[in-house]
N, CA, C and O atoms as a GROMACS GRO file, in nm:
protein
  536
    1UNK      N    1  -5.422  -1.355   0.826
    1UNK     CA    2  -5.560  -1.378   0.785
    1UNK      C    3  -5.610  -1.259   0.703
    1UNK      O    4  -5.591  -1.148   0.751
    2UNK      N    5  -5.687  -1.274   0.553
    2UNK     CA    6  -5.700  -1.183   0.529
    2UNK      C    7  -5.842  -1.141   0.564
    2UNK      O    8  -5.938  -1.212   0.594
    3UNK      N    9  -5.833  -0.990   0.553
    3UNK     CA   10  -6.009  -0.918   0.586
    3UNK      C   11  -6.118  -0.955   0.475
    3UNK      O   12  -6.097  -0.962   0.354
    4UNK      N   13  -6.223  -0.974   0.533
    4UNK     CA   14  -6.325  -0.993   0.495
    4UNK      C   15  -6.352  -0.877   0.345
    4UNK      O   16  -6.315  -0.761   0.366
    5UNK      N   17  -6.409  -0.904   0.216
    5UNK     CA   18  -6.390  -0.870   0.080
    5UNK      C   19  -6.483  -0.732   0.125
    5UNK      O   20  -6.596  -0.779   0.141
    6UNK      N   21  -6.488  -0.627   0.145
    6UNK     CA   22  -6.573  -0.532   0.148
    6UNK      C   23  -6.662  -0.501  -0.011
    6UNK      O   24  -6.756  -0.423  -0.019
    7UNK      N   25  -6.618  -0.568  -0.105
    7UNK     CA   26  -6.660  -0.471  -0.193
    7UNK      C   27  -6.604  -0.438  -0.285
    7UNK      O   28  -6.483  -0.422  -0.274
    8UNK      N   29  -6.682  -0.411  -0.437
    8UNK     CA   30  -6.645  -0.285  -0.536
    8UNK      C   31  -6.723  -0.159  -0.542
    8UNK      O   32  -6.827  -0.115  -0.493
    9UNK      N   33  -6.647  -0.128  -0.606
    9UNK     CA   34  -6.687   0.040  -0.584
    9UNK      C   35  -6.827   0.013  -0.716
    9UNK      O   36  -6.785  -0.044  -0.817
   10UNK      N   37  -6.966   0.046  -0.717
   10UNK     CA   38  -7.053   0.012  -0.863
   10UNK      C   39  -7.023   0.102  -0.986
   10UNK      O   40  -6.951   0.202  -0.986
   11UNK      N   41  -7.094   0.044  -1.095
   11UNK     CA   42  -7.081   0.132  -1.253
   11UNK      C   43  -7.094   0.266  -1.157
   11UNK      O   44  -7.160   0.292  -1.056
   12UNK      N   45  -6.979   0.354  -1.257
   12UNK     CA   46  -6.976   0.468  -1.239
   12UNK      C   47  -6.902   0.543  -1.106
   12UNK      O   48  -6.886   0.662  -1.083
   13UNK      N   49  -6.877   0.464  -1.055
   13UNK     CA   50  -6.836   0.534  -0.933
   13UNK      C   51  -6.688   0.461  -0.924
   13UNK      O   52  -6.678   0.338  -0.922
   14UNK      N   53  -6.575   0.550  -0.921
   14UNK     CA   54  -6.463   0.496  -0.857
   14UNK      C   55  -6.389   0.452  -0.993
   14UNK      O   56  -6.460   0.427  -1.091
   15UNK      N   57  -6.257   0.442  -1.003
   15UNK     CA   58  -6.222   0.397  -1.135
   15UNK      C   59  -6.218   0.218  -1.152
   15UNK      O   60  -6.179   0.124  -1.083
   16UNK      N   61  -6.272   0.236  -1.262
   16UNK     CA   62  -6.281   0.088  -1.364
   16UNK      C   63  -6.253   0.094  -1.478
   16UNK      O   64  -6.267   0.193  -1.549
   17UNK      N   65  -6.184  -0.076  -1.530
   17UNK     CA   66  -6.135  -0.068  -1.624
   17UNK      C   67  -6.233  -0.170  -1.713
   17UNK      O   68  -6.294  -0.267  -1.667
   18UNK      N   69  -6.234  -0.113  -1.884
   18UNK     CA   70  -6.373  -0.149  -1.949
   18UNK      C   71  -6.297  -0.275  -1.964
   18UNK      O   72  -6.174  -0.280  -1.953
   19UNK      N   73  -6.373  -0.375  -1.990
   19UNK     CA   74  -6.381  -0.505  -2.065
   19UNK      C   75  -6.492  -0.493  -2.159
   19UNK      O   76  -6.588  -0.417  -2.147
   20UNK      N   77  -6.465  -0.591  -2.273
   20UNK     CA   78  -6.544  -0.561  -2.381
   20UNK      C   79  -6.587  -0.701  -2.391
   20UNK      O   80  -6.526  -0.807  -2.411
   21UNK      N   81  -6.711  -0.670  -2.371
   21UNK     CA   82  -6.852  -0.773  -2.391
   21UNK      C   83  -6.807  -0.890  -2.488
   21UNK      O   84  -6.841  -1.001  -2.447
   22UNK      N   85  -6.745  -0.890  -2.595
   22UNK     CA   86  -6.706  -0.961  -2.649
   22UNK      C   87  -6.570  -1.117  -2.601
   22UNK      O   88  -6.550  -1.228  -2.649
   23UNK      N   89  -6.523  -1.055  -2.510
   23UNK     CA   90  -6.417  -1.157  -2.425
   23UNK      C   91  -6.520  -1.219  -2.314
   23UNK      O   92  -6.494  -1.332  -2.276
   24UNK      N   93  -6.632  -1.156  -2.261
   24UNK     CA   94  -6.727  -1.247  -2.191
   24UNK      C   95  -6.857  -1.354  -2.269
   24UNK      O   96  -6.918  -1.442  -2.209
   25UNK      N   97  -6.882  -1.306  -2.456
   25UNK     CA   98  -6.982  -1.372  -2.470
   25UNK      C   99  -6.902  -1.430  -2.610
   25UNK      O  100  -6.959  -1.441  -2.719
   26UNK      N  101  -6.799  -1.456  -2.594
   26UNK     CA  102  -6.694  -1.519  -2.755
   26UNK      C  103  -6.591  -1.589  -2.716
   26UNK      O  104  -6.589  -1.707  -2.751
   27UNK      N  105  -6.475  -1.532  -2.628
   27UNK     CA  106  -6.347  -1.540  -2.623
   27UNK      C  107  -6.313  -1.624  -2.482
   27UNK      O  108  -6.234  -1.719  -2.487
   28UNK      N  109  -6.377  -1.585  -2.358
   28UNK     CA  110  -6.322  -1.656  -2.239
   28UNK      C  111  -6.388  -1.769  -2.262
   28UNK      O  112  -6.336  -1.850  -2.185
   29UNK      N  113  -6.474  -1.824  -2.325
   29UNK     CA  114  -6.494  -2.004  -2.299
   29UNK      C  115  -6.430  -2.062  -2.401
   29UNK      O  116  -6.484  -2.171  -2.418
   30UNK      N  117  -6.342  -2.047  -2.479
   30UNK     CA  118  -6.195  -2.083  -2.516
   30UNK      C  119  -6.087  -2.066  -2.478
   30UNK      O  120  -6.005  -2.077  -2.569
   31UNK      N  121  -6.024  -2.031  -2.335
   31UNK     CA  122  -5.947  -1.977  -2.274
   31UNK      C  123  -5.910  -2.070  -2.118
   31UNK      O  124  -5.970  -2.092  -2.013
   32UNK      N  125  -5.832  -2.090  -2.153
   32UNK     CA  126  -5.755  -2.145  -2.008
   32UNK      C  127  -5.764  -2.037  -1.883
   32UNK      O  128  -5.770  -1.920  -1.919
   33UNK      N  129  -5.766  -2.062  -1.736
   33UNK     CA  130  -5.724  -1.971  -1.681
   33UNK      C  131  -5.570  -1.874  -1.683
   33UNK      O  132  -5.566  -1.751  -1.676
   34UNK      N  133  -5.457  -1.960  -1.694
   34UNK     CA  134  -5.335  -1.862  -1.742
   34UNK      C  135  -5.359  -1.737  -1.831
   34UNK      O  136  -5.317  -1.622  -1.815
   35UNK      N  137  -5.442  -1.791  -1.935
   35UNK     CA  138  -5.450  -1.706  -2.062
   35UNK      C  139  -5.614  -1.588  -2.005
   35UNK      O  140  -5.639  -1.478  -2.054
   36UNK      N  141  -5.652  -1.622  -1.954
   36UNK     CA  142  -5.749  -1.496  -1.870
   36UNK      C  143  -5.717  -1.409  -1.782
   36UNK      O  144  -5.767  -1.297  -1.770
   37UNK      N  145  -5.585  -1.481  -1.685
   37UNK     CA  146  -5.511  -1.392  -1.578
   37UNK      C  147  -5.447  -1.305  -1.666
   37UNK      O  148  -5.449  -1.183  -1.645
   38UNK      N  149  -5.382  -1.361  -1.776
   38UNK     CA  150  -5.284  -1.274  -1.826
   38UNK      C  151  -5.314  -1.147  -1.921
   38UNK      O  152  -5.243  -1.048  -1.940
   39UNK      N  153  -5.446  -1.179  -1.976
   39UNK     CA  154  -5.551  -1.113  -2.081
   39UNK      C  155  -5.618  -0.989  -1.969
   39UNK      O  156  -5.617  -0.868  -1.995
   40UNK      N  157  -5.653  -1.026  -1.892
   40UNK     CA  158  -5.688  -0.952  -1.774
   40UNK      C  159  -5.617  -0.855  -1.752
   40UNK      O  160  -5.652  -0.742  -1.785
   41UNK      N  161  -5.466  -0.887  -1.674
   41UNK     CA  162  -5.379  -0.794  -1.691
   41UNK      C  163  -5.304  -0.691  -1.784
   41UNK      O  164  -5.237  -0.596  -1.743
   42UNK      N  165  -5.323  -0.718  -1.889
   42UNK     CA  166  -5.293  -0.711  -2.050
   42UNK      C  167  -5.410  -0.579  -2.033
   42UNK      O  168  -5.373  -0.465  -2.004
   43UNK      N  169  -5.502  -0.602  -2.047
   43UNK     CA  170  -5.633  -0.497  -2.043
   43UNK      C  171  -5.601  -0.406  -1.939
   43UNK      O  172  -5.580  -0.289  -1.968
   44UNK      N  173  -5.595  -0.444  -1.824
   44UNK     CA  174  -5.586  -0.357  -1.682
   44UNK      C  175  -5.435  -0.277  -1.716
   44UNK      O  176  -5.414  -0.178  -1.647
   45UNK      N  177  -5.359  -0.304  -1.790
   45UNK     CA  178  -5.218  -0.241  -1.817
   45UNK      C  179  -5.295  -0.127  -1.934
   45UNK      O  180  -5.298  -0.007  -1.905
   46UNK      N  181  -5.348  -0.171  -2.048
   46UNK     CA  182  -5.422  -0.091  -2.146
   46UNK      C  183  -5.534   0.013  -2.114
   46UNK      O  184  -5.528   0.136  -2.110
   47UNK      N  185  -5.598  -0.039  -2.102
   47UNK     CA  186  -5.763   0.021  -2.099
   47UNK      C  187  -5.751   0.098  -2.014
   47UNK      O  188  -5.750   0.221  -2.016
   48UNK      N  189  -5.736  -0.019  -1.886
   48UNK     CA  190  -5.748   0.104  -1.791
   48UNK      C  191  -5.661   0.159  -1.743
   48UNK      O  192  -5.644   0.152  -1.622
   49UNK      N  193  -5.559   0.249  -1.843
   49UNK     CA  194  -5.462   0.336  -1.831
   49UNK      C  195  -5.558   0.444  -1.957
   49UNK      O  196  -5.553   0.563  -1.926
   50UNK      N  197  -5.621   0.422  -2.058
   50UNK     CA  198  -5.702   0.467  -2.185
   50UNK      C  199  -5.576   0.432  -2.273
   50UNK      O  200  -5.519   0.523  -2.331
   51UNK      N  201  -5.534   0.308  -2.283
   51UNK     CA  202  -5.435   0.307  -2.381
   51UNK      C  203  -5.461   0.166  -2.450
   51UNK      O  204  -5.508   0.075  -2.383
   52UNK      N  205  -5.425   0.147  -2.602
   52UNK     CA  206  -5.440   0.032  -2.679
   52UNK      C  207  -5.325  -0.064  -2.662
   52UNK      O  208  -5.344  -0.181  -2.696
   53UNK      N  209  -5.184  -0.020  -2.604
   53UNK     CA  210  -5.086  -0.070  -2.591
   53UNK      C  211  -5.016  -0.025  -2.463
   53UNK      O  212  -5.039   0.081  -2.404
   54UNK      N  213  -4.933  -0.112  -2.429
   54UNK     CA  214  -4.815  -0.077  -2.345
   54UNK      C  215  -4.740  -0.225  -2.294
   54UNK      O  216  -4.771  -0.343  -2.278
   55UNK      N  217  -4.630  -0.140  -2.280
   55UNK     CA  218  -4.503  -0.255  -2.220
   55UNK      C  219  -4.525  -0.248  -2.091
   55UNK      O  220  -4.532  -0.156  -2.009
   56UNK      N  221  -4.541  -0.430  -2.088
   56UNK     CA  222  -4.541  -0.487  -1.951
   56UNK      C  223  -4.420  -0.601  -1.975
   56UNK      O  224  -4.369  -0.664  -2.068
   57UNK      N  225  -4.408  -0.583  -1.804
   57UNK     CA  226  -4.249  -0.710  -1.792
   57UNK      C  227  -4.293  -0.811  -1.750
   57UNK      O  228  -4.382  -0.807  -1.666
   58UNK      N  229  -4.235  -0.948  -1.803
   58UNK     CA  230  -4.320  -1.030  -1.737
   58UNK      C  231  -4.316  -1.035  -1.589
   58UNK      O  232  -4.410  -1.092  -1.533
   59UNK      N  233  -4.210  -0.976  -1.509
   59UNK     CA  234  -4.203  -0.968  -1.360
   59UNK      C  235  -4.364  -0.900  -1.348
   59UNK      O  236  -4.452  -0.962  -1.290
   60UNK      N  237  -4.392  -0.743  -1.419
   60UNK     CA  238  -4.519  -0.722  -1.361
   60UNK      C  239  -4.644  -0.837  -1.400
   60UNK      O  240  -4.730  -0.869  -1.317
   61UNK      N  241  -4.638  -0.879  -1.504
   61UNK     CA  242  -4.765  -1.009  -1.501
   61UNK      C  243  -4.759  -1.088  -1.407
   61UNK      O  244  -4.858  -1.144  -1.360
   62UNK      N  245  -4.632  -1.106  -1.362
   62UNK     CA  246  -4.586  -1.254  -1.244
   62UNK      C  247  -4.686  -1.173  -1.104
   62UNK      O  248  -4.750  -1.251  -1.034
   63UNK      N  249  -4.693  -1.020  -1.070
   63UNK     CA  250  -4.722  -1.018  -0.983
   63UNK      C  251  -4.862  -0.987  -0.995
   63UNK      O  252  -4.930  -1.039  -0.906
   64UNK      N  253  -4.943  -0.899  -1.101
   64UNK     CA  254  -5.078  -0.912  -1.095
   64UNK      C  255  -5.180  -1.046  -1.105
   64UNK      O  256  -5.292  -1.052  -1.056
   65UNK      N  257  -5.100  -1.169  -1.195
   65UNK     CA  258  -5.150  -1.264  -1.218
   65UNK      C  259  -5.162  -1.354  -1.077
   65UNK      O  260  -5.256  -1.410  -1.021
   66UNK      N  261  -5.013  -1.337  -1.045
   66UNK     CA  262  -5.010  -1.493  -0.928
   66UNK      C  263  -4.960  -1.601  -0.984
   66UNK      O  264  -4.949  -1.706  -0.922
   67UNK      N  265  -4.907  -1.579  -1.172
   67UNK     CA  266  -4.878  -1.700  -1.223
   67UNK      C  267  -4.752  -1.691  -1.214
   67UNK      O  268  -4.687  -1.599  -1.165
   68UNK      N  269  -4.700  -1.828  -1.281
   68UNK     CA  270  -4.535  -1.828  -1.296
   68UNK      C  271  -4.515  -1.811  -1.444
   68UNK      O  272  -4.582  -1.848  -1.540
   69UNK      N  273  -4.416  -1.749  -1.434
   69UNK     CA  274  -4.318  -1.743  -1.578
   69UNK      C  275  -4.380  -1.826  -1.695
   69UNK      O  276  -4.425  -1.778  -1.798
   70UNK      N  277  -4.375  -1.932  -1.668
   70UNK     CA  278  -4.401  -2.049  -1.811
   70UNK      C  279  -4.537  -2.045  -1.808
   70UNK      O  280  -4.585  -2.062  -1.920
   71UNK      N  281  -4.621  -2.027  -1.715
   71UNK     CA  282  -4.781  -2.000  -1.747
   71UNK      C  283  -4.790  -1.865  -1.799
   71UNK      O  284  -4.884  -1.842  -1.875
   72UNK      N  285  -4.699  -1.762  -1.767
   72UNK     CA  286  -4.780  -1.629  -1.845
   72UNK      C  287  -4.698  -1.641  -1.986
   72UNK      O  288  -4.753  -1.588  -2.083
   73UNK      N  289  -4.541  -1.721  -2.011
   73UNK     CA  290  -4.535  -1.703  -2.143
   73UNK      C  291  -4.654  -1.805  -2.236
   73UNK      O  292  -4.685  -1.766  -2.349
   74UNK      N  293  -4.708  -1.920  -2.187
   74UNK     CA  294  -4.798  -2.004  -2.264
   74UNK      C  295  -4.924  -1.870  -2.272
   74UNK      O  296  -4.938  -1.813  -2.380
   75UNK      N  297  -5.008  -1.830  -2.156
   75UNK     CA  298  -5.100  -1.762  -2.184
   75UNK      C  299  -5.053  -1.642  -2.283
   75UNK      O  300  -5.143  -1.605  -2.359
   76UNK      N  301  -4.908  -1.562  -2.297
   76UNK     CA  302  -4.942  -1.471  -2.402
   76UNK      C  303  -4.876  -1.567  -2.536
   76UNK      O  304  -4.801  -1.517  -2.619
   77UNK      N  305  -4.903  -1.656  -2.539
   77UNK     CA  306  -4.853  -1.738  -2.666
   77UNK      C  307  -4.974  -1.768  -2.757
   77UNK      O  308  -4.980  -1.757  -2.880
   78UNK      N  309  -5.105  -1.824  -2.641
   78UNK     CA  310  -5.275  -1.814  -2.681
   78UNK      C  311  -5.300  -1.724  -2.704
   78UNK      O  312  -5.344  -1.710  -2.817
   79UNK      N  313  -5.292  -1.608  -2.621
   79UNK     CA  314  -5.357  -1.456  -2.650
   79UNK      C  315  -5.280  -1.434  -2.799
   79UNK      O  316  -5.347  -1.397  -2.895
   80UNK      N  317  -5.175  -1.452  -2.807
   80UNK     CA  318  -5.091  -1.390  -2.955
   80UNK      C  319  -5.133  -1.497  -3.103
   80UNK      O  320  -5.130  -1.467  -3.222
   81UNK      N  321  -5.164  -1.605  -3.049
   81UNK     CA  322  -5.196  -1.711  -3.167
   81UNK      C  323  -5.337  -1.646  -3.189
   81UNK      O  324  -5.348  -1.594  -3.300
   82UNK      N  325  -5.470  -1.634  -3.091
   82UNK     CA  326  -5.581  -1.615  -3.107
   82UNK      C  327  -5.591  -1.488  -3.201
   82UNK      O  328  -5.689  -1.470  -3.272
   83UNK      N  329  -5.499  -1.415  -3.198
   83UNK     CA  330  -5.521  -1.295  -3.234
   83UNK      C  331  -5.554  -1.142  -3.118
   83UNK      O  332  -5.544  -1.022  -3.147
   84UNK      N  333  -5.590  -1.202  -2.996
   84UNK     CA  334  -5.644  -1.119  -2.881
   84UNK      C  335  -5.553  -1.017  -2.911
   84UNK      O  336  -5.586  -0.912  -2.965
   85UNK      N  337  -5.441  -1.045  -2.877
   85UNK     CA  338  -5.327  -0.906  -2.859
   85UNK      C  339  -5.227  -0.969  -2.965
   85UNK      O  340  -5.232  -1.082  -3.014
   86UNK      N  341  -5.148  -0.880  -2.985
   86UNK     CA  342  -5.020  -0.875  -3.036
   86UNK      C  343  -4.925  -0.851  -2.944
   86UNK      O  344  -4.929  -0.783  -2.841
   87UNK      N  345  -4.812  -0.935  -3.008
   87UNK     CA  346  -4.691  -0.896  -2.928
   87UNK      C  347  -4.532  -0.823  -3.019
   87UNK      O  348  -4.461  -0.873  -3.106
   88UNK      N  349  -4.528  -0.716  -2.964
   88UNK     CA  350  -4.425  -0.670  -3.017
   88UNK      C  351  -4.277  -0.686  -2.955
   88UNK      O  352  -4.232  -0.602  -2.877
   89UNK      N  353  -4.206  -0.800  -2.996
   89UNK     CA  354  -4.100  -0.870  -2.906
   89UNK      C  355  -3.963  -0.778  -2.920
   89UNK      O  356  -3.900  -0.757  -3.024
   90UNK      N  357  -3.933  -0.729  -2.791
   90UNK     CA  358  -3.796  -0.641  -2.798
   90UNK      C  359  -3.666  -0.768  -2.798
   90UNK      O  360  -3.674  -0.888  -2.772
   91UNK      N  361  -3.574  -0.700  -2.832
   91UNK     CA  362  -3.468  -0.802  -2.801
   91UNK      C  363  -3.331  -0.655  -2.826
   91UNK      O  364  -3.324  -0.553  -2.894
   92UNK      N  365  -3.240  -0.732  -2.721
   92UNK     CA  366  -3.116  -0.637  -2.749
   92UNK      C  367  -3.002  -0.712  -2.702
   92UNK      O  368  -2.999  -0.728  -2.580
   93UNK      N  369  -2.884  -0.773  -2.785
   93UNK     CA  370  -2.788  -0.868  -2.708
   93UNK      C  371  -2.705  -0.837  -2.633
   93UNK      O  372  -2.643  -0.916  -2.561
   94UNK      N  373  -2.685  -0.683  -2.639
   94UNK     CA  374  -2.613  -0.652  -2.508
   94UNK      C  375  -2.626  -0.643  -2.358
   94UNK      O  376  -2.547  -0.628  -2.264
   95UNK      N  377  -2.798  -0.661  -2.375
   95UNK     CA  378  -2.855  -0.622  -2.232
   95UNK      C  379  -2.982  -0.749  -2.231
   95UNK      O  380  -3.085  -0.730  -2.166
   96UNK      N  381  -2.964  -0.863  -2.301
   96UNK     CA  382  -3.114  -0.956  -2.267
   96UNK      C  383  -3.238  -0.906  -2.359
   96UNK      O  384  -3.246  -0.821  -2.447
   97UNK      N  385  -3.331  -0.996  -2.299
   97UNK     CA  386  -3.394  -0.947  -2.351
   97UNK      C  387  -3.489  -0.820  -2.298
   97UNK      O  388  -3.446  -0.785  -2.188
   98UNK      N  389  -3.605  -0.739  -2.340
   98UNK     CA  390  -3.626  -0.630  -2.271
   98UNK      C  391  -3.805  -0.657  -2.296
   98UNK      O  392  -3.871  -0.741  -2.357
   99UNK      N  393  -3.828  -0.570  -2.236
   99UNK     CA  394  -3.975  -0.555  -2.180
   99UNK      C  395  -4.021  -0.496  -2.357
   99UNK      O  396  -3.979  -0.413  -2.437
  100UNK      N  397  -4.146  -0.610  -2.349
  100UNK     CA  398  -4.243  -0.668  -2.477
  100UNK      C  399  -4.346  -0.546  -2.436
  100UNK      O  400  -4.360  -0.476  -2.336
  101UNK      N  401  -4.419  -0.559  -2.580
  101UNK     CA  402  -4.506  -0.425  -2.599
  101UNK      C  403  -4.607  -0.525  -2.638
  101UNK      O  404  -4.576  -0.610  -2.722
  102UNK      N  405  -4.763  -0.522  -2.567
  102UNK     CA  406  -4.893  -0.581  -2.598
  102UNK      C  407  -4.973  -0.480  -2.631
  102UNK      O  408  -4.989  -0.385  -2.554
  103UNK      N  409  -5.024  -0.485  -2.730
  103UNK     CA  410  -5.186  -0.447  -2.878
  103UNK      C  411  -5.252  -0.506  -2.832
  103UNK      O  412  -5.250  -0.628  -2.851
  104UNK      N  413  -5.350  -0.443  -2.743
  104UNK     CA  414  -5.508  -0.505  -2.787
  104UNK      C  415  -5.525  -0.473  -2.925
  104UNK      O  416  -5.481  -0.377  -2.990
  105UNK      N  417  -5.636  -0.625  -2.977
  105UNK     CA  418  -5.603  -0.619  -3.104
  105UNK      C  419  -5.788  -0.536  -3.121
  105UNK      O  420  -5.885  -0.580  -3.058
  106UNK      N  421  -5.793  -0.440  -3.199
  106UNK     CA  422  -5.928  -0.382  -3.204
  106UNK      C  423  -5.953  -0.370  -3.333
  106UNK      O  424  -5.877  -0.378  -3.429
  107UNK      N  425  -6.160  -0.335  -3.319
  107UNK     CA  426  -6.253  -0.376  -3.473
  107UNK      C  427  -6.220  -0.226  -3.557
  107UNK      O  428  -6.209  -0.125  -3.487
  108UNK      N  429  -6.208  -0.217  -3.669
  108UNK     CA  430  -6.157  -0.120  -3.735
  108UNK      C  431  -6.310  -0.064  -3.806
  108UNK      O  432  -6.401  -0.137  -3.845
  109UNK      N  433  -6.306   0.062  -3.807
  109UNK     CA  434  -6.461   0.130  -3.902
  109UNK      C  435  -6.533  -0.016  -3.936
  109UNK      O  436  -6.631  -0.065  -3.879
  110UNK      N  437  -6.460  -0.066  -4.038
  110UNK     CA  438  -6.530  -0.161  -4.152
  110UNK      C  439  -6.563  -0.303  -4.053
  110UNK      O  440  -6.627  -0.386  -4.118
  111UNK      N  441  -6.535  -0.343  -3.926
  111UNK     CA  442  -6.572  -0.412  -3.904
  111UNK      C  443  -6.482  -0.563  -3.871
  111UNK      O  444  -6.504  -0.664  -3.803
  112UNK      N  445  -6.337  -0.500  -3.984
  112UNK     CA  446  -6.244  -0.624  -3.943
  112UNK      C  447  -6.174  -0.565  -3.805
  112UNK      O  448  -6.184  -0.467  -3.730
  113UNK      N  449  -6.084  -0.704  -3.823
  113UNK     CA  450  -5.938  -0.628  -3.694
  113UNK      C  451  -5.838  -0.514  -3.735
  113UNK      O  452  -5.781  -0.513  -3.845
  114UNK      N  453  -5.822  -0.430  -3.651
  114UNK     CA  454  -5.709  -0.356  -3.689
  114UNK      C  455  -5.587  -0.401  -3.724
  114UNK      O  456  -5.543  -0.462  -3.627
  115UNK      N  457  -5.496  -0.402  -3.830
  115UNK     CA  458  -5.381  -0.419  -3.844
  115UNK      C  459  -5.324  -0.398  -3.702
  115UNK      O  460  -5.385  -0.314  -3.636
  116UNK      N  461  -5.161  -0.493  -3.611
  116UNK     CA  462  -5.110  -0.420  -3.537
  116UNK      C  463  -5.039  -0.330  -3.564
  116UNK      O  464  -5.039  -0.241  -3.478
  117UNK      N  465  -4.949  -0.306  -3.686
  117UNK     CA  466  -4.885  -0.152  -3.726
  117UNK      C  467  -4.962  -0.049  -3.717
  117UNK      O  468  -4.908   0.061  -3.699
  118UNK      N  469  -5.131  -0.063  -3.730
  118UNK     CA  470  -5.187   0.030  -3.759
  118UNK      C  471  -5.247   0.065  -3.620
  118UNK      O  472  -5.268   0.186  -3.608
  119UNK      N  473  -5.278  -0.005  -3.520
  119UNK     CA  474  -5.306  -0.008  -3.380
  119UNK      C  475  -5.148   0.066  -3.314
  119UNK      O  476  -5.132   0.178  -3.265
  120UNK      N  477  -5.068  -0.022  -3.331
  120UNK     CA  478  -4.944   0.088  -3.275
  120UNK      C  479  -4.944   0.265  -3.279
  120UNK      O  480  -4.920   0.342  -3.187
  121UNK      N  481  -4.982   0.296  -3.429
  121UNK     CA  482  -4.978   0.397  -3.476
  121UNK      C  483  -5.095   0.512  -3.356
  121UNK      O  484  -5.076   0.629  -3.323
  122UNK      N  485  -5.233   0.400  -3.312
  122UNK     CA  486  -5.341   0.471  -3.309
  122UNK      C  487  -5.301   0.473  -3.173
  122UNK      O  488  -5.345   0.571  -3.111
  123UNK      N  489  -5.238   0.402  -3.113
  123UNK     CA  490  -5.165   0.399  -2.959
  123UNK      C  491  -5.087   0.498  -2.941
  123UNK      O  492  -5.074   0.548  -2.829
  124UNK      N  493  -5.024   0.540  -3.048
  124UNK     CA  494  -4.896   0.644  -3.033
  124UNK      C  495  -5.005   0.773  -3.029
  124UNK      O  496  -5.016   0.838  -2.925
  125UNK      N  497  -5.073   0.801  -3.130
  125UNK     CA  498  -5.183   0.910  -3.142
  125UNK      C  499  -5.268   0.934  -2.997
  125UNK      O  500  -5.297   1.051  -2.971
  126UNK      N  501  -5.310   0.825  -2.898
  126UNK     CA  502  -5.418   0.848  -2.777
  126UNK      C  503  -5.299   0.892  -2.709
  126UNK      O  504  -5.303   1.008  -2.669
  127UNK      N  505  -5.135   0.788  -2.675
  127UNK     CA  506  -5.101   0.850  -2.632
  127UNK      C  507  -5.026   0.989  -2.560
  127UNK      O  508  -4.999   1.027  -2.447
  128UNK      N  509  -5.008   1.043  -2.717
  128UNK     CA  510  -4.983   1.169  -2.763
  128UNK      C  511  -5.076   1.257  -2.670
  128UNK      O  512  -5.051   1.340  -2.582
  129UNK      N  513  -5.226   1.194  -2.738
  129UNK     CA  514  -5.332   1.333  -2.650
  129UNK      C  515  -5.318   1.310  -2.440
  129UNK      O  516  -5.348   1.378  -2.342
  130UNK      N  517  -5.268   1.203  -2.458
  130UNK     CA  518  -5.289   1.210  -2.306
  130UNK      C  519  -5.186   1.254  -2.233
  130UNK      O  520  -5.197   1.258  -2.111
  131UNK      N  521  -5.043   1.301  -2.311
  131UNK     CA  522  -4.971   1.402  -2.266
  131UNK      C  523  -4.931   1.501  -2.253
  131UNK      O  524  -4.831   1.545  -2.197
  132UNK      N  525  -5.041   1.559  -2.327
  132UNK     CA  526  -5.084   1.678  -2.392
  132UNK      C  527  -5.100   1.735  -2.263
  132UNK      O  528  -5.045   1.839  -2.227
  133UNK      N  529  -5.214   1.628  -2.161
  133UNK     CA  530  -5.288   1.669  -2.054
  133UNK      C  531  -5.222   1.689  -1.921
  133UNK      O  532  -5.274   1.728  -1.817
  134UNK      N  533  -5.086   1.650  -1.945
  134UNK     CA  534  -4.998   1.637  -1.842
  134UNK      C  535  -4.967   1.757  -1.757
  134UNK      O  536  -4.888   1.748  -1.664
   0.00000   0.00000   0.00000
């Protein structure tokens, strides 16, 4: 049986990961649940690490989501058609295939989307400074 929900920790207190206003007043009422679990996680792998990118396996989506396999590849198939994220698909034939790299896809100065080459780049740069701090 599980315990009764105690709670989140409120703004400011305790770590949280940002969501951007824009996936609550644009993007999730076009969105299946698969493709929110997985977008969710996608963010919670990013953001709230302070990063624009990172490789996730689908084993780890299988376990933050709760979904199966063919629901998180359909949800990052929406997220990647919509534009939400990018996917940077590894492949190697000696060893399978290997753990995929997701871009949040973000608004650039001017207002469009960032290129993903150019988001990779700005991923490599945050995460540069954050090992700086190591």
């Amino acid at each position: 049986m599980r315990k009764k929900f105690r709670g989140y920790p409120p703004p400011g207190e305790g770590p949280h990961t940002q969501v951007p206003n824009e996936f609550f007043d644009i993007d999730m009422a076009g969105m299946g649940l698969a493709d929110m679990k997985v977008f969710m996680a996608i963010l919670r792998q990013t953001f709230g690490w302070h990063k624009i990118k990172d490789a996730i396996s689908i084993s780890q989506l299988r376990e933050k989501t709760g979904l199966g396999r063919r629901a998180i590849l359909r949800g990052i198939q929406k997220l990647d058609e919509l534009g939400i994220v990018s996917v940077a698909r590894t492949q190697d034939t000696s060893f399978g295939n290997l753990t995929n790299v997701y871009t949040v896809t973000l608004i650039g100065s001017a207002g469009a989307a960032v290129d993903p080459r150019q988001a990779r780049q700005m991923g490599a740069a945050v995460d540069d400074l954050f090992d700086d701090e190591e």
